[in-house]
Gaussian input, Z-matrix of N, CA and C with variables (Angstrom, degrees):
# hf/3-21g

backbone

0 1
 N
 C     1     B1
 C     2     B2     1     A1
 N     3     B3     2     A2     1     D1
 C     4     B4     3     A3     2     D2
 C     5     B5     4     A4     3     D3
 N     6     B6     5     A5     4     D4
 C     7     B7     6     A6     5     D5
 C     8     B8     7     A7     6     D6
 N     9     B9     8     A8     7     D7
 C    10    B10     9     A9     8     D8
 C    11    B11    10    A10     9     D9
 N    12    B12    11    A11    10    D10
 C    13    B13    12    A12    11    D11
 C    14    B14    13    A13    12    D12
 N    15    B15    14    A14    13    D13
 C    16    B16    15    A15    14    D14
 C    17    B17    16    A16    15    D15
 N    18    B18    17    A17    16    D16
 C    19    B19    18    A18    17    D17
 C    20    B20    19    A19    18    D18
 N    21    B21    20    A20    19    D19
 C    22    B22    21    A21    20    D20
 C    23    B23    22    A22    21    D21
 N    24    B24    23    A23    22    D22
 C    25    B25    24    A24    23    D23
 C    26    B26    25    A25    24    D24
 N    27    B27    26    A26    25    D25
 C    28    B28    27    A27    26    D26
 C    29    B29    28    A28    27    D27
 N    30    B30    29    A29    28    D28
 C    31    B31    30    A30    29    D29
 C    32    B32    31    A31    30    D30
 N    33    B33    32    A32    31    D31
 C    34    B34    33    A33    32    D32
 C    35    B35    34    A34    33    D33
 N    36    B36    35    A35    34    D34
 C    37    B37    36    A36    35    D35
 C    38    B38    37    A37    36    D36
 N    39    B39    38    A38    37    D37
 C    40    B40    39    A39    38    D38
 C    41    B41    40    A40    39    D39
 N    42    B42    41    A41    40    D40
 C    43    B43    42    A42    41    D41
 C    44    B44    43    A43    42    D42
 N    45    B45    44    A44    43    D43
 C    46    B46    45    A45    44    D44
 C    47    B47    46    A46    45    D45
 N    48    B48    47    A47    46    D46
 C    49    B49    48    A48    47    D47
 C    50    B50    49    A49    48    D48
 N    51    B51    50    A50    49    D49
 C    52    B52    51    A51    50    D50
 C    53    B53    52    A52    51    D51
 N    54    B54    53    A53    52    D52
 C    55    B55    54    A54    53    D53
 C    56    B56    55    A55    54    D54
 N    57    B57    56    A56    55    D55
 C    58    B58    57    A57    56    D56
 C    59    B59    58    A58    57    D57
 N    60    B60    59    A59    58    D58
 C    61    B61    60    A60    59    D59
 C    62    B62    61    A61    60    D60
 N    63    B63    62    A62    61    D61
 C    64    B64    63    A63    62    D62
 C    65    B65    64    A64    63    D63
 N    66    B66    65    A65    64    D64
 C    67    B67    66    A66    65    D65
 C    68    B68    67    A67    66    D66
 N    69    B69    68    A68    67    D67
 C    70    B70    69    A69    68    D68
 C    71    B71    70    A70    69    D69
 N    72    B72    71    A71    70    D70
 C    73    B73    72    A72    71    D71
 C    74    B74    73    A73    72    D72
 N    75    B75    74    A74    73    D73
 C    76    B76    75    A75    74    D74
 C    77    B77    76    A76    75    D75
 N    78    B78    77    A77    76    D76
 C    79    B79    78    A78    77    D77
 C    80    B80    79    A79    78    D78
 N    81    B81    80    A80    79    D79
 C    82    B82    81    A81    80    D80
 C    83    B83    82    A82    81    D81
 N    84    B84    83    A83    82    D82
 C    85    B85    84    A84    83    D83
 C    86    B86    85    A85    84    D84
 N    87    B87    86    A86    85    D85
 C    88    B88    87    A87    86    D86
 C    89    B89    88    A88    87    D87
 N    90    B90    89    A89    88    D88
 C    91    B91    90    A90    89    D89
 C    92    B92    91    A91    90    D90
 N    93    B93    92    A92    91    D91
 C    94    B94    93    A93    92    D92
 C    95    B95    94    A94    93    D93
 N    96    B96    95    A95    94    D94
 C    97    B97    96    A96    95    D95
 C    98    B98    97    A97    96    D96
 N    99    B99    98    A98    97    D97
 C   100   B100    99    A99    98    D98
 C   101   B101   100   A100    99    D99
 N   102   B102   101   A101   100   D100
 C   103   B103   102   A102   101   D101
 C   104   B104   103   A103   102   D102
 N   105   B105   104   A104   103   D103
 C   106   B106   105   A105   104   D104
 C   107   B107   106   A106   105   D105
 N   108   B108   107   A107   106   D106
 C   109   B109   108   A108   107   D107
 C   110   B110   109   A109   108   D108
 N   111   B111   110   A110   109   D109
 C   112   B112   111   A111   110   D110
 C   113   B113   112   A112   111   D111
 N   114   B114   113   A113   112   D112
 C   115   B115   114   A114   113   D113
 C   116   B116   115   A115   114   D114
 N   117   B117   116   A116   115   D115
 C   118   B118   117   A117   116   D116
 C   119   B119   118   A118   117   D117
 N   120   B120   119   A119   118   D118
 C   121   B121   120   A120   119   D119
 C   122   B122   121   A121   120   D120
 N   123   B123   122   A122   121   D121
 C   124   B124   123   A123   122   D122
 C   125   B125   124   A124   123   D123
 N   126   B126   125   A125   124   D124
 C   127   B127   126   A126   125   D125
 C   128   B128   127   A127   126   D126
 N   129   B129   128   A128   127   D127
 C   130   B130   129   A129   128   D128
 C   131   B131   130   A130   129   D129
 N   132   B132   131   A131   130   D130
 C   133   B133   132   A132   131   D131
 C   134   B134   133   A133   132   D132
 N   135   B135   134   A134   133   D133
 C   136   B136   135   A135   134   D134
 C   137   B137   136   A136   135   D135
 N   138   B138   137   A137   136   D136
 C   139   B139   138   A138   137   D137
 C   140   B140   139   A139   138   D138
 N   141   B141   140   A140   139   D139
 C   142   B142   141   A141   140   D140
 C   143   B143   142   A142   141   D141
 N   144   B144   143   A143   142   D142
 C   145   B145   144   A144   143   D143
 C   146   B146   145   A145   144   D144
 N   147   B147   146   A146   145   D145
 C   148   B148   147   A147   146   D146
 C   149   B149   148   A148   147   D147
 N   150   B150   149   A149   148   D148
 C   151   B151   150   A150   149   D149
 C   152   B152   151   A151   150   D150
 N   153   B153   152   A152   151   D151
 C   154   B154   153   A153   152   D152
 C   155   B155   154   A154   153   D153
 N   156   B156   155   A155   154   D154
 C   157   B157   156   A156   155   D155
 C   158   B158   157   A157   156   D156
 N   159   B159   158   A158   157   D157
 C   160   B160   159   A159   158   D158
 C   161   B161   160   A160   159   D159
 N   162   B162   161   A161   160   D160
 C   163   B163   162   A162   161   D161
 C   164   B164   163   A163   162   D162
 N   165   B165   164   A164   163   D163
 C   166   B166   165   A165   164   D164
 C   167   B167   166   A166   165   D165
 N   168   B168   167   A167   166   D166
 C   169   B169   168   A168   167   D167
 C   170   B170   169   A169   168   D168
 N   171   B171   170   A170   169   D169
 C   172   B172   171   A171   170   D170
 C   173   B173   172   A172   171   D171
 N   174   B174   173   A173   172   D172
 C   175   B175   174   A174   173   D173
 C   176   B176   175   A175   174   D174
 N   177   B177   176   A176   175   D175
 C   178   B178   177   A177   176   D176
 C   179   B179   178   A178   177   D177
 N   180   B180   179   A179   178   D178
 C   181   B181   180   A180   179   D179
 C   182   B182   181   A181   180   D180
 N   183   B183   182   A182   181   D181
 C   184   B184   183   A183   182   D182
 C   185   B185   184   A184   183   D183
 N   186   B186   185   A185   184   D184
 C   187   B187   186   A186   185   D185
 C   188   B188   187   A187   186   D186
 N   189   B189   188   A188   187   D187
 C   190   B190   189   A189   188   D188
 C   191   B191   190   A190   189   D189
 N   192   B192   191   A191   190   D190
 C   193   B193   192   A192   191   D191
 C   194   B194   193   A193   192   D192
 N   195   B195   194   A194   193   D193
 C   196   B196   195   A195   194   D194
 C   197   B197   196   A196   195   D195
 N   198   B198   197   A197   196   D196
 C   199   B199   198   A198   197   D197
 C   200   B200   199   A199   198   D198
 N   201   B201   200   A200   199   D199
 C   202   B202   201   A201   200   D200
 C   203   B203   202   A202   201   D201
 N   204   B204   203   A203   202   D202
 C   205   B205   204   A204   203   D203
 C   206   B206   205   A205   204   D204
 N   207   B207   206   A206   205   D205
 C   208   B208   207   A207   206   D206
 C   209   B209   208   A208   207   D207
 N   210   B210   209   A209   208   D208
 C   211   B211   210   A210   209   D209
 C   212   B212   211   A211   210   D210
 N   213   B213   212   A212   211   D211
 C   214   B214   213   A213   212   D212
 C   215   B215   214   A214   213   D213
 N   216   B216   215   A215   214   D214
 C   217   B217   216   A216   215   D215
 C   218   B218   217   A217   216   D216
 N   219   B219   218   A218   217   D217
 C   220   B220   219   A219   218   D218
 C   221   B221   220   A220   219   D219
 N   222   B222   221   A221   220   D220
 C   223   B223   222   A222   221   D221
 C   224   B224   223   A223   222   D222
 N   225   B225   224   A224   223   D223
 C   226   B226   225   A225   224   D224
 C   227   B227   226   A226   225   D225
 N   228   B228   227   A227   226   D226
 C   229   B229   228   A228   227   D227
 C   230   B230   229   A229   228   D228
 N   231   B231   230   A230   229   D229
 C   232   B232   231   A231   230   D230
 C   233   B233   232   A232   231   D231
 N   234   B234   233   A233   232   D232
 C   235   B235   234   A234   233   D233
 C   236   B236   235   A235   234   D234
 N   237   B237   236   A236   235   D235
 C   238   B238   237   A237   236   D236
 C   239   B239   238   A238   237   D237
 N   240   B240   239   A239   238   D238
 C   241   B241   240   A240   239   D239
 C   242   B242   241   A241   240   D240
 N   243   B243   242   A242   241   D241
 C   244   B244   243   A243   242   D242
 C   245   B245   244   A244   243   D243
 N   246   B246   245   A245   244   D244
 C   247   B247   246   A246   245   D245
 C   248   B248   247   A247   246   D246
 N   249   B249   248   A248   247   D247
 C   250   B250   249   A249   248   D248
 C   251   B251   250   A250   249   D249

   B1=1.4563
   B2=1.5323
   B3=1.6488
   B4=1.7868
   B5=1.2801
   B6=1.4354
   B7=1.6113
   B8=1.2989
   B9=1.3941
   B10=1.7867
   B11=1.4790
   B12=1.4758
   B13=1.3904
   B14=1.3706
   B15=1.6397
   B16=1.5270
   B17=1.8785
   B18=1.0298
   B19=1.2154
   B20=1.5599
   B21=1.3017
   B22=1.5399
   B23=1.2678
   B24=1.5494
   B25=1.3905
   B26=1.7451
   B27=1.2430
   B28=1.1959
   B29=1.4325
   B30=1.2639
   B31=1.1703
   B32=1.9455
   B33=1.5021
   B34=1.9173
   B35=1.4602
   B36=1.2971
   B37=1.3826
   B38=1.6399
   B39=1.6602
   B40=1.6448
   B41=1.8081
   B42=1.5356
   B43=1.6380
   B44=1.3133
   B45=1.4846
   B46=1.4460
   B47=1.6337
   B48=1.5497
   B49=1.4240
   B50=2.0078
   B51=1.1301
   B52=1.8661
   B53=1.6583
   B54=1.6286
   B55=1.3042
   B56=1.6578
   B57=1.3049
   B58=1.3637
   B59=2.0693
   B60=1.5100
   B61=1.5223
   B62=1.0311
   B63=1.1378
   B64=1.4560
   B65=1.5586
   B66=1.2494
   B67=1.6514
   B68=1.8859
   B69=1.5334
   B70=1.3770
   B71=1.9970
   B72=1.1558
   B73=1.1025
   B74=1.9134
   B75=1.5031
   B76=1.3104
   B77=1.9799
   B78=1.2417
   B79=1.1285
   B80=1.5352
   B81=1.3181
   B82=1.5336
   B83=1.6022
   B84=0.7253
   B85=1.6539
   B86=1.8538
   B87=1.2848
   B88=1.7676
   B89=1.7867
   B90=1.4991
   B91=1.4163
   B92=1.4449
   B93=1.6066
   B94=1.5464
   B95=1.1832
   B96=1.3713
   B97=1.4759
   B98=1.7063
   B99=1.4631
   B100=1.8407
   B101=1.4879
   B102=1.3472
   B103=1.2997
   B104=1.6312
   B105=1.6413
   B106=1.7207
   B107=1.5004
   B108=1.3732
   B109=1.4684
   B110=1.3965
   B111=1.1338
   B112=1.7639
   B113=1.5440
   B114=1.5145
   B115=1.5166
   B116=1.4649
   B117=1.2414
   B118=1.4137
   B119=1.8000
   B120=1.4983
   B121=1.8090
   B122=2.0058
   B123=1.1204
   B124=1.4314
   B125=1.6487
   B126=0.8823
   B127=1.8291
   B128=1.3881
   B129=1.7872
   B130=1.1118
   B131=1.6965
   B132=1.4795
   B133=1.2556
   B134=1.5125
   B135=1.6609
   B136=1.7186
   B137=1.5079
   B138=1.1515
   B139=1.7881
   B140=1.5064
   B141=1.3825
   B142=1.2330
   B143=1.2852
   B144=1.5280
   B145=1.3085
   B146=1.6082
   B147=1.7840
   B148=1.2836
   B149=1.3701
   B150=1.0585
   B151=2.3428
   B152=1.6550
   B153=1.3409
   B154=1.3034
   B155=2.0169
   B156=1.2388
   B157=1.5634
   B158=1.1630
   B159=1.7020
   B160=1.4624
   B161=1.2471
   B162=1.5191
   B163=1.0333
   B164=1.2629
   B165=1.7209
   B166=1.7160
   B167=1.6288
   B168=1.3886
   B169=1.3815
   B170=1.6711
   B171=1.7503
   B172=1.7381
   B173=1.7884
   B174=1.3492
   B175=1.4144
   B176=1.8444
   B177=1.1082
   B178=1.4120
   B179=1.1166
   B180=1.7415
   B181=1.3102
   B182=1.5558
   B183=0.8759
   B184=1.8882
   B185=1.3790
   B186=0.9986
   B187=1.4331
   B188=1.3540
   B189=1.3560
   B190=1.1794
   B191=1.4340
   B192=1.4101
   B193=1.4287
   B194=1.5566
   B195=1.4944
   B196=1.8640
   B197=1.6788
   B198=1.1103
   B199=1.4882
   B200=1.4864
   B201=1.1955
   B202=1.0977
   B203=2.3260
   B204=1.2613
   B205=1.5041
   B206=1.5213
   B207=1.0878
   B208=1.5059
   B209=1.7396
   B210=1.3689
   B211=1.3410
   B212=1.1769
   B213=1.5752
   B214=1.1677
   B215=1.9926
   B216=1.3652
   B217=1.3591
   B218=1.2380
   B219=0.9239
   B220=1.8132
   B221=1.2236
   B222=1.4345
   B223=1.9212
   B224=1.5928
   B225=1.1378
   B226=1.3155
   B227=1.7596
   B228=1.1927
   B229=1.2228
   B230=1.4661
   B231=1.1679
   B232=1.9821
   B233=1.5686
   B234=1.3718
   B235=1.4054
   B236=1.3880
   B237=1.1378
   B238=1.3294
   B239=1.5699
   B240=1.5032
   B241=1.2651
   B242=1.3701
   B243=1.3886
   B244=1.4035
   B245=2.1016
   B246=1.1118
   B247=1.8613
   B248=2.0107
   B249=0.5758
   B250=1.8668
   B251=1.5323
   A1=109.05
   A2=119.17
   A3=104.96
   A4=98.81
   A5=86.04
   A6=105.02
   A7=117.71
   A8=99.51
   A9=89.99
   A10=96.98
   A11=103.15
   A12=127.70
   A13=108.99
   A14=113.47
   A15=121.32
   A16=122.02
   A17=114.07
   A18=125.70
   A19=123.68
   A20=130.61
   A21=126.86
   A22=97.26
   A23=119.91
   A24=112.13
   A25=109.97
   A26=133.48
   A27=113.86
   A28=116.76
   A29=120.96
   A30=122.08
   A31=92.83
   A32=90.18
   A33=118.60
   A34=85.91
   A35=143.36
   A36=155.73
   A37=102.23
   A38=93.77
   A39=91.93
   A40=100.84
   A41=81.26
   A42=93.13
   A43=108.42
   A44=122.52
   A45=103.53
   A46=89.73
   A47=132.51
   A48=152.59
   A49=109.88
   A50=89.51
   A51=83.18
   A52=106.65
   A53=99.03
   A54=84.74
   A55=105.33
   A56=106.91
   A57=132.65
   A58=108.45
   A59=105.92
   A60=108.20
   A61=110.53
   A62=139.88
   A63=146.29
   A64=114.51
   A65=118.22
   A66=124.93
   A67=78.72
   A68=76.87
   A69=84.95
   A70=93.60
   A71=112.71
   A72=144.78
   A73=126.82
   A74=115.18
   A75=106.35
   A76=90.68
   A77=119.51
   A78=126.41
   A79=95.84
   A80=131.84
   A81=136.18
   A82=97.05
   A83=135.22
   A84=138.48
   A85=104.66
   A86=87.20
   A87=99.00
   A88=119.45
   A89=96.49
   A90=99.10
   A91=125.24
   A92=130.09
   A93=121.45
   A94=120.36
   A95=111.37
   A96=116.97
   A97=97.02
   A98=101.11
   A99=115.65
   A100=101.24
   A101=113.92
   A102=115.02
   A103=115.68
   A104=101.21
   A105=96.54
   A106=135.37
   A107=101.89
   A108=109.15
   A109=116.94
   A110=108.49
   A111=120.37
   A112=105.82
   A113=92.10
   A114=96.09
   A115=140.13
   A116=116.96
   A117=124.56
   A118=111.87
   A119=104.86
   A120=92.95
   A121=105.43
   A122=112.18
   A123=84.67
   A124=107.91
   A125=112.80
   A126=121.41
   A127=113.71
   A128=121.58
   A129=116.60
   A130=85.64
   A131=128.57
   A132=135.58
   A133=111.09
   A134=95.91
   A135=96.30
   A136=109.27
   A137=133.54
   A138=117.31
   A139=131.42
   A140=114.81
   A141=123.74
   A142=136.59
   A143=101.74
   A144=141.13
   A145=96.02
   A146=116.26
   A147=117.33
   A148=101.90
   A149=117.28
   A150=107.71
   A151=106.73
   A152=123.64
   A153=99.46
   A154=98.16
   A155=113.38
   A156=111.51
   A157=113.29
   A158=115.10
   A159=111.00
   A160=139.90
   A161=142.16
   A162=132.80
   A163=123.74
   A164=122.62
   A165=100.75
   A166=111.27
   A167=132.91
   A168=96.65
   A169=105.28
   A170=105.81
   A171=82.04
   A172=120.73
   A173=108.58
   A174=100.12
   A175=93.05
   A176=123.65
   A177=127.31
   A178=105.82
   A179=132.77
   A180=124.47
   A181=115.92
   A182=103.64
   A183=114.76
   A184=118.60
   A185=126.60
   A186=133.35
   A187=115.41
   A188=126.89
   A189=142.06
   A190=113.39
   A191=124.93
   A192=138.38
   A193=120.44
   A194=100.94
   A195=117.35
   A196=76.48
   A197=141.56
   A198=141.97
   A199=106.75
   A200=124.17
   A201=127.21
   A202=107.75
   A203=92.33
   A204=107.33
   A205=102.60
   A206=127.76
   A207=129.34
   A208=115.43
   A209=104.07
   A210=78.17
   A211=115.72
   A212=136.34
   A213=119.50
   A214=86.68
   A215=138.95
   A216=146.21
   A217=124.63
   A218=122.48
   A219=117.14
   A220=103.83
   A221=132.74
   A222=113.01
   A223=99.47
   A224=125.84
   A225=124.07
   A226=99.04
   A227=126.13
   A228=129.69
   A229=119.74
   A230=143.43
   A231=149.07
   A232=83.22
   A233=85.33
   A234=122.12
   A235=91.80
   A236=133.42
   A237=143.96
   A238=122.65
   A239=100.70
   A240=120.62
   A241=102.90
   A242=111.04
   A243=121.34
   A244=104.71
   A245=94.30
   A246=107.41
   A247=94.36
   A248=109.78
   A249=108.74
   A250=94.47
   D1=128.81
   D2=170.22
   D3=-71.23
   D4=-177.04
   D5=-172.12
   D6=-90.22
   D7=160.77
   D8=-166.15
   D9=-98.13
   D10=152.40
   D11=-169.74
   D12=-138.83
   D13=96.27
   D14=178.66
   D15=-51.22
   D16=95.52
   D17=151.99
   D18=-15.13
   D19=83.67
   D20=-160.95
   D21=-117.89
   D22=134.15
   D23=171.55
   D24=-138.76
   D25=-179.45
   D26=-172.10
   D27=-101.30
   D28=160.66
   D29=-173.38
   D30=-66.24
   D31=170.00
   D32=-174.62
   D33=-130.13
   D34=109.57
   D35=146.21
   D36=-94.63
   D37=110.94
   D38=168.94
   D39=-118.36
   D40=164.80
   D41=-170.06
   D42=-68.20
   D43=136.20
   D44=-166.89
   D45=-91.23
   D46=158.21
   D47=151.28
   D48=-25.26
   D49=133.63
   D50=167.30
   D51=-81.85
   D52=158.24
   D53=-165.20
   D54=-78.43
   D55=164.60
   D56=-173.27
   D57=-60.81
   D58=-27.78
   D59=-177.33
   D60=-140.69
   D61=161.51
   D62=-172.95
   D63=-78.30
   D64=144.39
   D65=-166.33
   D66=-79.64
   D67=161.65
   D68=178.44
   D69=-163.11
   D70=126.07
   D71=155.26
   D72=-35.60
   D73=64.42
   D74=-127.25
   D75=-83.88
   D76=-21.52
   D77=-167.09
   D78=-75.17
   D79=-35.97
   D80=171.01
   D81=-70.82
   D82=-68.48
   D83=177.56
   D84=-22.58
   D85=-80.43
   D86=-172.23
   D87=-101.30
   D88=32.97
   D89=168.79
   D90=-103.68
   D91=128.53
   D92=174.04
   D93=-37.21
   D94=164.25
   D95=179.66
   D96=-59.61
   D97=-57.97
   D98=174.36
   D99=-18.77
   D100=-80.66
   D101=-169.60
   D102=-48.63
   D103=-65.03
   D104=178.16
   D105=-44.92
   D106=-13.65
   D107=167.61
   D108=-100.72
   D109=1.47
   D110=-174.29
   D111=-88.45
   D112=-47.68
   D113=167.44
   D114=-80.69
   D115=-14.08
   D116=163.63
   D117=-93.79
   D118=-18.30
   D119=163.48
   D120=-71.12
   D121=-24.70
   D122=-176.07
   D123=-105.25
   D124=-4.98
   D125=159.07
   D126=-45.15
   D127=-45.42
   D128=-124.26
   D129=-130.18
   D130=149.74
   D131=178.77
   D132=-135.34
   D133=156.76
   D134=-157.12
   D135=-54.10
   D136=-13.30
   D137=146.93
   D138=-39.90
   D139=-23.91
   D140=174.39
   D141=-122.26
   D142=41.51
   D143=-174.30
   D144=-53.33
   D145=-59.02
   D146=-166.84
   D147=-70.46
   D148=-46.56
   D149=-178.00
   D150=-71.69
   D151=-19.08
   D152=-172.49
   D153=-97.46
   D154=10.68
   D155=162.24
   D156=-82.54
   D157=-56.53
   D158=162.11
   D159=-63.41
   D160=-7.34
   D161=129.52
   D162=-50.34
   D163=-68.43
   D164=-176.48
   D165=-54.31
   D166=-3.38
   D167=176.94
   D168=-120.30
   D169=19.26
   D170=130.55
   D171=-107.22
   D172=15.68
   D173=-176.28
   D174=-84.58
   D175=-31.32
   D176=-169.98
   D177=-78.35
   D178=-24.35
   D179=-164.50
   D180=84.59
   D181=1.06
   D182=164.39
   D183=-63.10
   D184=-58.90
   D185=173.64
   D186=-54.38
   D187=-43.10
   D188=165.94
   D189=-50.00
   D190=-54.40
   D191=158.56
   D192=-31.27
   D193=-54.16
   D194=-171.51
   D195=-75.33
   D196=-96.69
   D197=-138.45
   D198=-51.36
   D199=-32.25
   D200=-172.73
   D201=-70.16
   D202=-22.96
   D203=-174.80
   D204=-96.95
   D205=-27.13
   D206=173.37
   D207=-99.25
   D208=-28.08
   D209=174.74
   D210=109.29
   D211=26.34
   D212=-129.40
   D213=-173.94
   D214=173.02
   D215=128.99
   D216=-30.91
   D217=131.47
   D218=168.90
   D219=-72.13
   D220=-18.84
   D221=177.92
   D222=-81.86
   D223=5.42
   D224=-174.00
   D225=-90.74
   D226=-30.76
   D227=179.11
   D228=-41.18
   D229=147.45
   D230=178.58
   D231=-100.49
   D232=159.72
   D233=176.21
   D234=-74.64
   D235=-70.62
   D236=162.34
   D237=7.68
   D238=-56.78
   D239=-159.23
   D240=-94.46
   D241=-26.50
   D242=-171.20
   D243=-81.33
   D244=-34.21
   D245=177.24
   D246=-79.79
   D247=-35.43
   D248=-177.66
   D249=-70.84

């Protein structure tokens, strides 16, 4: 019998397609306020005292409230304004 001689060929890597719909974040999508603040209180450490005010008060609709009275974006809102 000759000897055997493994057959090697190269890989074919094709580009895979982008996907067809947008990722989407499903636990942010269909999570309670309860939860969404459950999860960014333990995300977040007393360094981030100022972002984790401004998130819960657009998860609460607070921020939305102040901007809506000034005139202005809700990312434009202070932490400040949002605790007052």
């Amino acid at each position: 019998m000759p000897p055997l001689k493994p057959a090697v060929f190269p890989p074919s890597i094709q580009e895979l397609q982008a996907p067809s719909l947008e990722l989407y974040d499903l636990d942010q999508m269909f999570a309670t306020e309860d939860n969404r603040i459950a999860q960014i209180t333990n995300k977040c450490v007393d360094e981030d005292l100022d972002y984790y005010l401004k998130e819960v008060g657009e998860i609460l609709g607070i921020a939305d409230i102040i901007a809506k009275e000034r005139g202005c974006d809700s990312s434009e809102v202070d932490s400040k304004e949002i605790l007052f």
